[in-house]
N, C-alpha and C positions, 0 to 999 in steps of 0.2 A: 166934724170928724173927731171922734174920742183919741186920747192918746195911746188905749187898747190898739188902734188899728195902726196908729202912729207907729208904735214901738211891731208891728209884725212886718217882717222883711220877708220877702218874699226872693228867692234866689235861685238862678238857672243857671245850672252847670250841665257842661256836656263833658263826658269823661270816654275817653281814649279807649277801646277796649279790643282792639287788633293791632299788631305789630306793624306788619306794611301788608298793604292792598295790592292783589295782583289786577286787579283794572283801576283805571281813571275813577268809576264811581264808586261815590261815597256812599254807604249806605248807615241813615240814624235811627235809632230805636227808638221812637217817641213816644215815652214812658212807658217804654219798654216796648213789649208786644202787645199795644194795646186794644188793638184791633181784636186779639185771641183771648185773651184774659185781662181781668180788672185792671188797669192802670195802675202804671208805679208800684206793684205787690213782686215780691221776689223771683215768685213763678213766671211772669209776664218780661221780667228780666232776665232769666231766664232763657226763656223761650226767645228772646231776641240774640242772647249773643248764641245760641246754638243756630238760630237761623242766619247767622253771621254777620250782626249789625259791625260796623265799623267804632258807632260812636252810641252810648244811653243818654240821652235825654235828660234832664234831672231838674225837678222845680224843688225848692226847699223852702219849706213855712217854720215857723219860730214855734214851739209850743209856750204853756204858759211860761215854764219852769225855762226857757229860751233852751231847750233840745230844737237844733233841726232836725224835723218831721219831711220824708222825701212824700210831697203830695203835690197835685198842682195848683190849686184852688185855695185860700183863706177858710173854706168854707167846708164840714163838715158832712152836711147835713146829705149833702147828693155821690156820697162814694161809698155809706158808714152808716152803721143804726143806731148812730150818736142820739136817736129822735127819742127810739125807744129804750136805749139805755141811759139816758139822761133827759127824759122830757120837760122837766122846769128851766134847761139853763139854756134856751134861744134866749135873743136879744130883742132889741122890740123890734125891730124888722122880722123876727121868725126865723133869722139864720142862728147857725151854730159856727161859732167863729174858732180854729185849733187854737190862736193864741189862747182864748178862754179856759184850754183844756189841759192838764199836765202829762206828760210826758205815762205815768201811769193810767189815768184815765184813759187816755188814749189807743196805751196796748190793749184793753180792755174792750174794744172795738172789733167790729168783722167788717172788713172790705167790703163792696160788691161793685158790679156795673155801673158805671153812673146814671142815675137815676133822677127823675125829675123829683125833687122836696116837696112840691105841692102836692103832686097826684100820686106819687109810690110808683108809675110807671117806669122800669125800661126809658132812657133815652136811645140807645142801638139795642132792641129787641131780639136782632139774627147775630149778636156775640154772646160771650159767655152766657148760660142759664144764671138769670139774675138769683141773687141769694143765694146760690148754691155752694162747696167748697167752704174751707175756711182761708180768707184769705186774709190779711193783717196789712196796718199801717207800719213803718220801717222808719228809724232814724236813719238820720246821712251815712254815721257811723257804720249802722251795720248792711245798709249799703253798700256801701266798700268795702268791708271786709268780705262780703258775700262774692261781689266782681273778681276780688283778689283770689278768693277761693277759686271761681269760675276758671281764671286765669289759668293756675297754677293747676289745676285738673287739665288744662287744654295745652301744656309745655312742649308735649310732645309732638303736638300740632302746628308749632309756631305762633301760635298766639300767645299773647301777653299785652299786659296792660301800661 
């Protein structure tokens, strides 16, 4: 194992995003509203604390430049058209690794569905229309400020982060 993979930390945080629960259950946003929209994109965050998650989910990858990137996966290649906007730079396994990618590169990217690398397929075919929308990769950074925004739109509702 390179020290490329050595140095990418991978980090889950769940972050707080309701004040108190008026039941016993908990409800988490697992990278966001994934099930409805691309994973970990702001929209998909979104759409979870308006459907009233309690808690978002949160995986954080390192970029080159060590920005954490909110994604869930090391891997590039199956959420991004990292393939077609940077086709020389997989590894020799064929993956596309974010530590590889800097922080610019990478906003340079379009989201989508996770998709299988190999075949271009849809992995969840009956979610979002694959490629469609513009949807973006997110530092942690503005992550949070975006939740905080969320928040503070919802003040009058008792929510808060």
């Amino acid at each position: 194992m390179g020290p490329t993979i050595c140095c990418c930390v991978i980090l889950i945080f769940m972050i707080n995003i309701s004040g108190t629960s008026s039941s016993s259950m908990i409800v988490i946003g697992h990278r966001g509203a994934s099930g409805y929209l691309p994973e970990h994109t702001l929209p998909a965050k979104a759409l979870a604390y308006g459907q009233g998650a309690d808690y978002l989910e949160q995986d954080v990858v390192l970029s080159k430049d060590n920005v954490p990137i909110v994604i869930h996966d090391i891997h590039l290649d199956e959420i991004s058209n990292v393939a077609s906007k940077y086709p020389a730079r997989y590894r020799s396994d064929g993956r596309y690794y974010a530590i590889d990618f800097t922080l610019a590169e990478i906003k340079t990217l379009r989201a989508s569905e996770r998709f299988n690398h190999q075949t271009g397929k849809p992995i969840y075919p009956n979610r979002f229309p694959f490629n469609q929308s513009a949807f973006h990769l997110v530092t942690f950074e503005e992550e949070l400020e975006f939740i905080a925004g969320l928040n503070k739109a919802n003040i009058d509702n008792n929510r808060e982060v």
